[in-house]
C-alpha positions in Angstrom: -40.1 179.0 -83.2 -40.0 182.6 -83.7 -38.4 186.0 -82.1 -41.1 189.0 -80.7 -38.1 191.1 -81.1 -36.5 190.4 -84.0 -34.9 194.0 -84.3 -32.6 193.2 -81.6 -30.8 190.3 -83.3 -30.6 192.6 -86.3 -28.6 195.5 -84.1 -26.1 193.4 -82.8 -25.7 191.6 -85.8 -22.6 193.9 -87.0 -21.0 194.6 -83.5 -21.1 190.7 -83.1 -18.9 190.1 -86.2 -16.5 192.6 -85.6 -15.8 191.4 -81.9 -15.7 187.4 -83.0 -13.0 189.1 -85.5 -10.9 191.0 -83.0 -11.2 188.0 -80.9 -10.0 185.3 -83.2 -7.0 187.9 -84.6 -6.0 189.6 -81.8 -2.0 188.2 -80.8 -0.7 189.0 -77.1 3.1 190.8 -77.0 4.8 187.2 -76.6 3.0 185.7 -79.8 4.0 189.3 -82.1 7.6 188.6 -81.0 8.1 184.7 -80.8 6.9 182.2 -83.4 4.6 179.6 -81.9 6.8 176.9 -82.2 9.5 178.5 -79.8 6.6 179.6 -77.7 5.6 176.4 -76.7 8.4 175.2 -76.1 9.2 178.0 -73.5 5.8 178.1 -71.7 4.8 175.3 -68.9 2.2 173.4 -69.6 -1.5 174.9 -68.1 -5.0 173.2 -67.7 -6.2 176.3 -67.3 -8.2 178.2 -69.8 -6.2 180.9 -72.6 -6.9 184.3 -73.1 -8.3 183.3 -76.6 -10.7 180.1 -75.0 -11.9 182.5 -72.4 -12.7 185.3 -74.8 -14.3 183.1 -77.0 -16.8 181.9 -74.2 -17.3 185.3 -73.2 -18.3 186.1 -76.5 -20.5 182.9 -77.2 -22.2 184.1 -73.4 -23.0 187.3 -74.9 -25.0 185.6 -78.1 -26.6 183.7 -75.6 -27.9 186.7 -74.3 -28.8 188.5 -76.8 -30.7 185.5 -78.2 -32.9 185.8 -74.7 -33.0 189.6 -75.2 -35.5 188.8 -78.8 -37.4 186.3 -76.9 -37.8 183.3 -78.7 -40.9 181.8 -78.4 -43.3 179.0 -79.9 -46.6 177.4 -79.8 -48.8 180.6 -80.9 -51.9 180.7 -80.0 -54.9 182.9 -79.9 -57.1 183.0 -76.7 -60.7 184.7 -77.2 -61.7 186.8 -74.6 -65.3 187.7 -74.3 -66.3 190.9 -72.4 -69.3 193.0 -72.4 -69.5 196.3 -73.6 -72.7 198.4 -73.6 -72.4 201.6 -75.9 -74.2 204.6 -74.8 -73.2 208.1 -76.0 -74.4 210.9 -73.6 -76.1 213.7 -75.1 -76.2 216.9 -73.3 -77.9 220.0 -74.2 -75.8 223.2 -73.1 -78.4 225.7 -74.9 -79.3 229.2 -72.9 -82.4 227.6 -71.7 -80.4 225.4 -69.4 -79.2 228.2 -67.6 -82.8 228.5 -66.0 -82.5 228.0 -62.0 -86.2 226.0 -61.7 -83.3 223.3 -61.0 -81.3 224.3 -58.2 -78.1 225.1 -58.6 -79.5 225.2 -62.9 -80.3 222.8 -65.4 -77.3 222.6 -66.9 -75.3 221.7 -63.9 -77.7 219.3 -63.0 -77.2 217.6 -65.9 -73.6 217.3 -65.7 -74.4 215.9 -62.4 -75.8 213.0 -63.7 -73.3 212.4 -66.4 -70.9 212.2 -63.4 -73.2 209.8 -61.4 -73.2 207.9 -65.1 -69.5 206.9 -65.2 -68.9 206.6 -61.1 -71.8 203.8 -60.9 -70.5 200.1 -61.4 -71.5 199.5 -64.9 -70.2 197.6 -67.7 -70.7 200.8 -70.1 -68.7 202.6 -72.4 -69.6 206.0 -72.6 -69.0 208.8 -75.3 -70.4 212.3 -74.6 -71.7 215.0 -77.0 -72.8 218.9 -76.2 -75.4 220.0 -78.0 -77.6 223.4 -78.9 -77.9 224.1 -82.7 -75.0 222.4 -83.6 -73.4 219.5 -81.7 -69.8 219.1 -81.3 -67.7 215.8 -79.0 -66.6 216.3 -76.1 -65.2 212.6 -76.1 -65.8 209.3 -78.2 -66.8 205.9 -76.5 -63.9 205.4 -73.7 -63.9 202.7 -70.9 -61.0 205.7 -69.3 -63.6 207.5 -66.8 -60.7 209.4 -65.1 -59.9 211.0 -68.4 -63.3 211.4 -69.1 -64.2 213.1 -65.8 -62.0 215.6 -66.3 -63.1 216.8 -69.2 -66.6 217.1 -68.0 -65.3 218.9 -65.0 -63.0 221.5 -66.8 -65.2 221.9 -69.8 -66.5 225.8 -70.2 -70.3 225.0 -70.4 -70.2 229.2 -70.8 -69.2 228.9 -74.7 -71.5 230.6 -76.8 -73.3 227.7 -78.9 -75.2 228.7 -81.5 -78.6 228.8 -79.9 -81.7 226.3 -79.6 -81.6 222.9 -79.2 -81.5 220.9 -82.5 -82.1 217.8 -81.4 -81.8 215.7 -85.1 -78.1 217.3 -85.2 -77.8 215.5 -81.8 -78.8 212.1 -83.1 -76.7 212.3 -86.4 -73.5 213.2 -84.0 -74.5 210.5 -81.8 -75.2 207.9 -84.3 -71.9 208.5 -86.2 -69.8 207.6 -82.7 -72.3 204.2 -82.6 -71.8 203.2 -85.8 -69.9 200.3 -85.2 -71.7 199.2 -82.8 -75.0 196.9 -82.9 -76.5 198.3 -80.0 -77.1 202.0 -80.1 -78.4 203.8 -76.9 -78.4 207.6 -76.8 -79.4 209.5 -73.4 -80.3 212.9 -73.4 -80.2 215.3 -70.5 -82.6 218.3 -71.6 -85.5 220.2 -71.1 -87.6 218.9 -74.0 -85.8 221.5 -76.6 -88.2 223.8 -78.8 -90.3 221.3 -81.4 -94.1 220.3 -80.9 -93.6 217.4 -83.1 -90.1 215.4 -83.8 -91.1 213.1 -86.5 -88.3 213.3 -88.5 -86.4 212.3 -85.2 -88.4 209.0 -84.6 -87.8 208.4 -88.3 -84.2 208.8 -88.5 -83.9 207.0 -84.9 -85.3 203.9 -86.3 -84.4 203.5 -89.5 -80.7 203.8 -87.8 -82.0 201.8 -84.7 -81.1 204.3 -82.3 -82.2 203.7 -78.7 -83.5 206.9 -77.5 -83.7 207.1 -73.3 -84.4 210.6 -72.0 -84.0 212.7 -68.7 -85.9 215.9 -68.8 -84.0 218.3 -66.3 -86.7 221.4 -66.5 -90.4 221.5 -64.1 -93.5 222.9 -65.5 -93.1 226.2 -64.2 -92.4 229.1 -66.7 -88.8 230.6 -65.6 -86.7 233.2 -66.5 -83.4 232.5 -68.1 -80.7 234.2 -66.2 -78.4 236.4 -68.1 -75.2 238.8 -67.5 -77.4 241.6 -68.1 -80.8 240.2 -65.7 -82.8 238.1 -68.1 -83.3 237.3 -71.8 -85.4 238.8 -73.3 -88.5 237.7 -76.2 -88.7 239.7 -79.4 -91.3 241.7 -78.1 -89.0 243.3 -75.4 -90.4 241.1 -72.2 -89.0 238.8 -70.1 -88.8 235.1 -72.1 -90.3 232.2 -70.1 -89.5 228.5 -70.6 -90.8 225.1 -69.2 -90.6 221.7 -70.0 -91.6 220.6 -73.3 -93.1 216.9 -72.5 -93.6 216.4 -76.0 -90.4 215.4 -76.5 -92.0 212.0 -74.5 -92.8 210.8 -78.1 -89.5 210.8 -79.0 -88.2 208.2 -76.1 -91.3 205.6 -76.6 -91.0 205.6 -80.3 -87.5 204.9 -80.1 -87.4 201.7 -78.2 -86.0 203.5 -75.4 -87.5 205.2 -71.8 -88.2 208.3 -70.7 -87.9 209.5 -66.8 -87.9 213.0 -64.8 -84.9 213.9 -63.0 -84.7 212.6 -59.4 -82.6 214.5 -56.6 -80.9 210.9 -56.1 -79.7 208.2 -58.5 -82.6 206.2 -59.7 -83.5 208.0 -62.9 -80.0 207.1 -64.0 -79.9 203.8 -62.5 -83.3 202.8 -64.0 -81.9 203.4 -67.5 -79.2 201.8 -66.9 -80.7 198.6 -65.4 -83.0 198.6 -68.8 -80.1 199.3 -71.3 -78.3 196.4 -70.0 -81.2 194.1 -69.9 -81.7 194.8 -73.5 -77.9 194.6 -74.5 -76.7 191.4 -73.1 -78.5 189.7 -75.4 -77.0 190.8 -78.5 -73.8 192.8 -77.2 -70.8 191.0 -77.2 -67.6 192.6 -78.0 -64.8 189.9 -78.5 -61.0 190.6 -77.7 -58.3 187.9 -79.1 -55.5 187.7 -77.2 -52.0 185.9 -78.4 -50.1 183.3 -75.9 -46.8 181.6 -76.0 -44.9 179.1 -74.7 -41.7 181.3 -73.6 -37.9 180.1 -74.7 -35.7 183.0 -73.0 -34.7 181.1 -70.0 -32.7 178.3 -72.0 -29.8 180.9 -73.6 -30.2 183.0 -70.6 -28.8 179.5 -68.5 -26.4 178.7 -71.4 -24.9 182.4 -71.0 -24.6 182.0 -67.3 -22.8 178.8 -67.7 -20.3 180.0 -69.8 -19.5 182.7 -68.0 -19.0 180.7 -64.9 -16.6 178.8 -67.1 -14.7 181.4 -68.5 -14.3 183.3 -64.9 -13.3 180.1 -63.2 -10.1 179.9 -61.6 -10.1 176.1 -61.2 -7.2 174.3 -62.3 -8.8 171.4 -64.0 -11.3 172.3 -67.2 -12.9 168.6 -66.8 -14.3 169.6 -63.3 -15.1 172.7 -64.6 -17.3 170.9 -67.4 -19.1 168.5 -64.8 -20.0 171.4 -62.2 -22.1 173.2 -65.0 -23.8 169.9 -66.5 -24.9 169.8 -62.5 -26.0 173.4 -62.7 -28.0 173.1 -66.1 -30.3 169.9 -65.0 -30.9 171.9 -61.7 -31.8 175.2 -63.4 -34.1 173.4 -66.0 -35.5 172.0 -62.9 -36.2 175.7 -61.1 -36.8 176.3 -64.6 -40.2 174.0 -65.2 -40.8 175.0 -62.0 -41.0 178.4 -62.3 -43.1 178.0 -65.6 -45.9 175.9 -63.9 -45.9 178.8 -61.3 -46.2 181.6 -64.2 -49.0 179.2 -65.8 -50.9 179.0 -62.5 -50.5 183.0 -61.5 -52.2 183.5 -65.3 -54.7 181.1 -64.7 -55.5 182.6 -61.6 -55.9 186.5 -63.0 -57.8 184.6 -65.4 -60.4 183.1 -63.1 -60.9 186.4 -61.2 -60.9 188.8 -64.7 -64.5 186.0 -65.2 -65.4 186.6 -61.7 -64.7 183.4 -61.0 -63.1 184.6 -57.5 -64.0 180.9 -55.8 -61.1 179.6 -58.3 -58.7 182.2 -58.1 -59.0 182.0 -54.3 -57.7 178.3 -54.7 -55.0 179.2 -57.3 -54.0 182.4 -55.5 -53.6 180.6 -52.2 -50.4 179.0 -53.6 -48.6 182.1 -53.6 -48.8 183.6 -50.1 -45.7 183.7 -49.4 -44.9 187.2 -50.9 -46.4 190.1 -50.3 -48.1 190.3 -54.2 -49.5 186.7 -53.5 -51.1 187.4 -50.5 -52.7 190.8 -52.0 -54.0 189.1 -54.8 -55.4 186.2 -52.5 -56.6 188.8 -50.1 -58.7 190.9 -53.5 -60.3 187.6 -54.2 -61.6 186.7 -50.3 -63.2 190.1 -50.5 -64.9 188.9 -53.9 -66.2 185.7 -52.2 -67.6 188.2 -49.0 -65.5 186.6 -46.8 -64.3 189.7 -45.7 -63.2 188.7 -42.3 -60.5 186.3 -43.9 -59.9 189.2 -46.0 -58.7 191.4 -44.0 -56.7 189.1 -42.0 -54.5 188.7 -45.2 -54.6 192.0 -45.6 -53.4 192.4 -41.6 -50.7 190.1 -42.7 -49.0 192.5 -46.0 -45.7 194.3 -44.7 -44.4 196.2 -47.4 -41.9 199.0 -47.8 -43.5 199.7 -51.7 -45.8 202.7 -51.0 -48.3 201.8 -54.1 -49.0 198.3 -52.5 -49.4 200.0 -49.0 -51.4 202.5 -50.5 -53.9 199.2 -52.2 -53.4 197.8 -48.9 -54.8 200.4 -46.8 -57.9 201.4 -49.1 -59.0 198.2 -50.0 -58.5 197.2 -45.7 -61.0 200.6 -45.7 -63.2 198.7 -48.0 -63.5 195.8 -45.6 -63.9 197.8 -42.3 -67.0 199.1 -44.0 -68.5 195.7 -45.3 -68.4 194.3 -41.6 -69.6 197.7 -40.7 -66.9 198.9 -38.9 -66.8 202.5 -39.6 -64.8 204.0 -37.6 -61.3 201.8 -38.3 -62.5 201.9 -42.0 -62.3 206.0 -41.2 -58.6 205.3 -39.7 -57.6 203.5 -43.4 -58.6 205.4 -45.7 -56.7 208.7 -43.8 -53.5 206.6 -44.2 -53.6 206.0 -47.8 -54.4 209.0 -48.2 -51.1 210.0 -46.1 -49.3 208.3 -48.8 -51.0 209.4 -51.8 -53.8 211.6 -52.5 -57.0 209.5 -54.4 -60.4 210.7 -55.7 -61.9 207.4 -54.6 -60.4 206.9 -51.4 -61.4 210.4 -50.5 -64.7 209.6 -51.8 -65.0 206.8 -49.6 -63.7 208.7 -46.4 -66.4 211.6 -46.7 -69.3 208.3 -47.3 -67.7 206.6 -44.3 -67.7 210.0 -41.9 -71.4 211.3 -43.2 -72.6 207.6 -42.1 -71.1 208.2 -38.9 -72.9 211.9 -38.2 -75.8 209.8 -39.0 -75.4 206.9 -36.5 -74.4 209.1 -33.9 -77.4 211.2 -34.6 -79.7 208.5 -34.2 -77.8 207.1 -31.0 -78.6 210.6 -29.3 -82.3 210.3 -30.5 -82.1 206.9 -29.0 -81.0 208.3 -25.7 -83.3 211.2 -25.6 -86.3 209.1 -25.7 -84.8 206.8 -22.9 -84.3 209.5 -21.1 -87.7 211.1 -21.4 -89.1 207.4 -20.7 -86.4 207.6 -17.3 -87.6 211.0 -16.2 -91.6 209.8 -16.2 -90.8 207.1 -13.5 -88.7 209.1 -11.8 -91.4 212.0 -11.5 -93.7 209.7 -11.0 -91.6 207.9 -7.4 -90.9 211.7 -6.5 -94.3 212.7 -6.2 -95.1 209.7 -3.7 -92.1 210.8 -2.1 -93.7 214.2 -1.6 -96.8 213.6 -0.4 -94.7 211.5 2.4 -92.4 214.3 3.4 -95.5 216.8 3.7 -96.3 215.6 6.7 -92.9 215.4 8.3 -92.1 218.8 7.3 -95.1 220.4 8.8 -94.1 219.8 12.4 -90.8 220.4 12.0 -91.5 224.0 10.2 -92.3 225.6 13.8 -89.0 224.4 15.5 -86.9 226.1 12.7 -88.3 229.5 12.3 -87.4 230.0 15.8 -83.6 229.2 15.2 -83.5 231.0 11.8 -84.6 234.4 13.1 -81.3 234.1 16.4 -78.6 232.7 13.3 -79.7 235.7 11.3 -78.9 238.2 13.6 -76.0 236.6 13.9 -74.7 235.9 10.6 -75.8 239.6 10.1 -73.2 241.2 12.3 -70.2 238.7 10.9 -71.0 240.4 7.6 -70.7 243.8 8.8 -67.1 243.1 10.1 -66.2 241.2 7.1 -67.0 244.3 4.5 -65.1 246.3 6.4 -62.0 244.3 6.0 -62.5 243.6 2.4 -62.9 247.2 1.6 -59.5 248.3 2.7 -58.0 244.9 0.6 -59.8 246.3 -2.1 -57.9 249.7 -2.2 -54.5 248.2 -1.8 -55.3 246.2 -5.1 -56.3 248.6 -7.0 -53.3 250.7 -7.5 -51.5 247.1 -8.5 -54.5 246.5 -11.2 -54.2 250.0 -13.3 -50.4 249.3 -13.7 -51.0 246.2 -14.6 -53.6 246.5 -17.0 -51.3 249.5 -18.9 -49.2 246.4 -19.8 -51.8 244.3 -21.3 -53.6 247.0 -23.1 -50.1 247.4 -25.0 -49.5 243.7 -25.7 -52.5 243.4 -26.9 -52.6 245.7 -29.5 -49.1 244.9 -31.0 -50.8 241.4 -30.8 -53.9 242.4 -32.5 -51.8 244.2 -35.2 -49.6 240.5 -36.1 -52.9 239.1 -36.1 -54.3 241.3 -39.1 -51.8 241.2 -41.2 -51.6 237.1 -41.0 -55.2 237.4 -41.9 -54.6 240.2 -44.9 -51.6 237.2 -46.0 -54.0 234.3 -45.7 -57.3 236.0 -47.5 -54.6 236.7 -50.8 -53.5 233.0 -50.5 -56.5 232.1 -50.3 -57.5 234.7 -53.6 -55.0 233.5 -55.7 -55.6 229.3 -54.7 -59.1 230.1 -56.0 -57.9 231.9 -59.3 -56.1 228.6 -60.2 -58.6 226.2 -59.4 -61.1 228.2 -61.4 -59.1 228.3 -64.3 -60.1 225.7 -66.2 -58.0 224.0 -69.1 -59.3 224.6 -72.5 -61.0 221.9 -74.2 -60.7 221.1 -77.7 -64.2 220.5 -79.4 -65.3 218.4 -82.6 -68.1 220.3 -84.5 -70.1 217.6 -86.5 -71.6 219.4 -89.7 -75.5 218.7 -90.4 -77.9 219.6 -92.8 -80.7 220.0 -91.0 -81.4 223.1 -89.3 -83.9 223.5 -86.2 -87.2 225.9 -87.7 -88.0 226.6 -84.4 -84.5 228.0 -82.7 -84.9 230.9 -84.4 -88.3 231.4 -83.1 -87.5 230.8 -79.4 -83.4 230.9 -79.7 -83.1 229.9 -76.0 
């Protein structure tokens, strides 16, 4: 047996001794002024427990606790966890010639873009990224934490002044130094081919370290200005300087064991790589995590504590029943006790079964526990594992909780479901209240998928309708006409009978108008002495109105202008320059 927190015994070590002390030599006010003798031969006999007995068992209770408190366990054992970890270190080039827009919105951003897309796809990577022109310098070592590591990419100033050109060999030597534990070593680079012809000493170094070299080429083959504060950057000779992609830097990728891909507007030159990195790494890539178990002791002075405080605050008169009450009370706690351990046992072989993605076992194991609210949301996570998502979300359904982080799980993950059984618009309804109770990259992430895929339905529904209704209006022009050439006939005959009653209801009709312009010509002028007064009134509401109006817009557009400023400012981020040797001949030729 041992203790995991031996310091605690140690700390109440001394205040232990001192209170056993007090205890034993403390005297009441009868026992200072009469001998003992006299005393009990004054007091009536009592079954019930002393001062001094009931101290003592307090203080025995509060060993009993602290004991607990250090944890005393036993049976150590170590548990080997294996899980895969791909390394692959990011490489991005942040030299002047990424500024050029033949990318929209420029290289630069595009290829922060797709470090982005990197570390939101489901992967089973662990991703370090370096910046890179002449020199190279970390922006973050291999981390599984992708919230952390999105931020830095977002905030990072890719408008610091590195030294200019792109040296790629100082990129590999930065790279292969974070890789160096590591048995598989995959770099990606996101550049426009940088300024060599040849990179020999590149492949070289890349395979004598066994460096996996995949590269994205964000440039075309159009010559393009590089945009400056000034207008453009400008060549020695004074004119405009022009780059493109370099595709020599092709050689570099296939040398290397590695790939090589253009940029793509969507994901697939980032998930290509991927898909070939991990082919290639399962095989020999497996990082192995030991993890200690025990066989937990706390609970048996924890129940010997609350037994003997039971004792000592009993007001029963006889100690013997006392005594038999709390033998009852230990066998049924050790009962609840093994109980309670086989249900601990089962809940960590459970988490243990769905950590392997075994979710059929942890469905079986979780199913046990439904009747709280944690139970069911575990059993309800591993249904949606399985795709059964219809017996999913009923569990889901069935969660009534006042905790606002499991409402919060609740409500995205019920989102997730509504839009596996393709029910968009109740997924929509979700995700808006988690995101009531707490605001969430992902869950807004979901809600603007779930609401673009719903323009899109609802656009093809109304293309669906045109062309029905086109198909509708054919027949329909096609019954009238029949229906034409009937009533042709009928109308001609009854044509001659009409004119002669149209030109007597004319006349007619022609003198009622007559008498009715004269009587809406004097209704006229009696209204419009009421109008100008009238309209006096509104004219000066109006403008008073007009006048609040302007100056909630002046208030709104400074909000606004200051909101901006904040976001904008972006929090500094501290860089690690790595030091190398060898020096890019061509940057200073072409130091863009």
């Amino acid at each position: 047996m041992q203790f995991l927190y031996p310091n605690v015994l140690l700390m109440m070590l001394i205040p232990s001794l001192v209170l056993f002390f007090l205890i034993i030599t403390q005297k009441s006010k009868f026992e200072k002024v009469f001998n003992q003798d006299v005393l009990n031969r004054l007091t009536i006999p009592n079954s019930n427990l002393t001062k001094k007995s009931r101290n003592i068992l307090l203080f025995f209770a509060l060993i009993s606790m602290v004991i607990a408190l250090a944890r005393p366990v036993t049976n150590e054992k170590e548990q080997s966890i294996n899980q895969e970890v791909i390394p692959v270190v990011v490489a991005i080039d942040a030299s002047k010639s990424m500024l050029a827009q033949d990318v929209f919105p420029s290289r630069l951003k595009m290829a922060k873009k797709k470090v982005l897309d990197l570390i939101k796809a489901p992967n089973q990577l662990s991703v370090g990224v370096i910046i890179f022109g002449q020199s190279s310098f970390i922006l973050s070592p291999l981390t599984n934490d992708f919230t952390s590591l999105d931020f830095l990419l977002q905030n990072f100033d890719y408008n610091l002044n590195i030294n200019n050109g792109s040296n790629i060999f100082s990129a590999l030597e930065a790279s292969n130094k974070l890789l160096k534990n590591y048995k598989s070593k995959n770099i990606i680079f996101l550049t426009d081919g940088g300024n060599e012809g040849d990179y020999k000493k590149e492949i070289e170094y890349a395979n004598k370290n066994n460096l996996n070299i995949y590269i994205i080429t964000i440039a075309t083959n159009k010559p393009t200005p590089i945009p400056s504060k000034d207008g453009y950057i400008n060549d020695k000779d004074g004119n405009i300087a022009m780059v493109k992609l370099n595709e020599s830097i092709k050689k570099l990728s296939l040398n290397t064991n590695g790939g090589y891909t253009k940029y793509t507007l969507n994901d697939d030159d980032i998930n290509s790589i991927i898909s070939d990195i991990t082919k290639k790494a399962n095989k020999i890539n497996m990082q192995i995590k030991k993890q200690k178990t025990y066989t937990e002791l706390f609970y048996y002075p924890l129940c010997l504590a609350l037994i003997l405080l039971l004792i000592a605050f009993s007001s029963l008169p006889n100690i013997k029943s006392v005594l038999r009450l709390s033998i009852l009370l230990l066998l049924s706690q050790n009962i609840n006790l093994q109980a309670s351990l086989l249900d601990f046992n089962t809940i960590k072989d459970a988490t243990k079964a769905y950590n392997e993605k075994d979710y059929k076992t942890a469905s079986n194991k979780f199913k046990d526990f439904i009747s709280t609210n944690e139970g069911k949301y575990d059993f309800a996570n591993s249904l949606y594992k399985e795709k059964k998502y219809k017996s999913a979300l009923d569990m889901y359904k069935d969660i009534t909780t006042s905790d606002e982080k499991l409402e919060f799980k609740k409500l995205h993950n019920m989102g997730n479901t509504y839009v596996k059984l393709n029910d968009l618009e109740n997924a929509k309804k979700m995700y808006e209240r988690a995101l009531k109770i707490k605001k969430d990259k992902k869950t807004e992430e979901n809600l603007e998928i779930v609401k673009n895929a719903m323009k899109n339905k609802d656009n093809k529904d109304n293309k669906n309708n045109k062309e029905n209704n086109k198909e509708n209006n054919k027949e329909n022009n096609k019954e009238n006409n029949k229906n034409d050439k009937n009533d042709k006939d009928s109308k001609g005959n009854k044509q001659k009978n009409s004119d002669k009653n149209k030109q007597e209801n004319q006349n007619k009709n022609n003198e009622n108008n007559k008498q009715n312009d004269e009587k809406n010509k004097q209704k006229k002028e009696n209204k419009g002495d009421k109008n100008k007064q009238g309209n006096k009134n509104t004219q000066d509401k109006s403008k008073t109105n007009q006048a609040n109006i302007k100056e909630d817009l002046l208030s709104n557009k400074e909000e606004k202008k200051w909101l901006d400023l904040l976001k904008n400012q972006k929090t500094p981020i501290l860089l690690k320059k790595v030091e190398t040797k060898n020096n890019s001949e061509n940057s200073s030729l072409s130091p863009w």
